[in-house]
N, C-alpha and C positions, 0 to 999 in steps of 0.2 A: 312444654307438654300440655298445658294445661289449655291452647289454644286448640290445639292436635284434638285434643276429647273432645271440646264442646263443637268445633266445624264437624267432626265424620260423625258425632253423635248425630247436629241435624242434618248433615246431608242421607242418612240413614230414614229421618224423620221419627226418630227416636225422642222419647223425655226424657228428664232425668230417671222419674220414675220407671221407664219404658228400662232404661238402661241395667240402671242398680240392680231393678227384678233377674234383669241376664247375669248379671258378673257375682248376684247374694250378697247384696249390699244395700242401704238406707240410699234414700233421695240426699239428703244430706251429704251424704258423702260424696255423693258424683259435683253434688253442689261447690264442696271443696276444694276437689280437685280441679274445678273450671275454673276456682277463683283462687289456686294458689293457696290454698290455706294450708294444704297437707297435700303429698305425694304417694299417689297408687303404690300399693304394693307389690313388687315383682309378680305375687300368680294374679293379682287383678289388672294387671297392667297386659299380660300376657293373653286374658280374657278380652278384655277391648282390641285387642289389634286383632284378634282372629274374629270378634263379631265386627270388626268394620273392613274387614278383610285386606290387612294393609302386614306389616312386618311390624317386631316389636321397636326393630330399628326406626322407621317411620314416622311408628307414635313418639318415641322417646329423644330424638335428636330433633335439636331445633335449628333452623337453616342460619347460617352465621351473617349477621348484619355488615351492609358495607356503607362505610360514610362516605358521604356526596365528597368527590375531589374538589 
């Protein structure tokens, strides 16, 4: 997920700070979230996908990797 935020964040052309201001949160915390340190919380998680206009499913599922045969 944490890849999920920071792409639709800047394809938005959003900061962190641009962001956090949206969802009532610290720059810090968005910072977190990009880098894994800590996981949104269901209603902030639910705030990001409706401002990047995507499903929660979207943000929150990550595409499943395939190893090279």
């Amino acid at each position: 997920m944490q890849a999920e935020i920071k792409n639709h964040r800047r394809r938005l052309g959003l900061t962190q700070e641009g962001l956090a201001a949206q969802i009532g949160c610290d720059r810090s915390t968005i910072a977190c979230y990009e880098n894994g340190y800590i996981s949104p919380s269901l209603n902030a998680a639910k705030k990001m996908a409706k401002i990047f206009g995507i499903s929660l499913d979207e943000l929150t599922v990550e595409e499943p990797t395939h190893a090279n045969p």
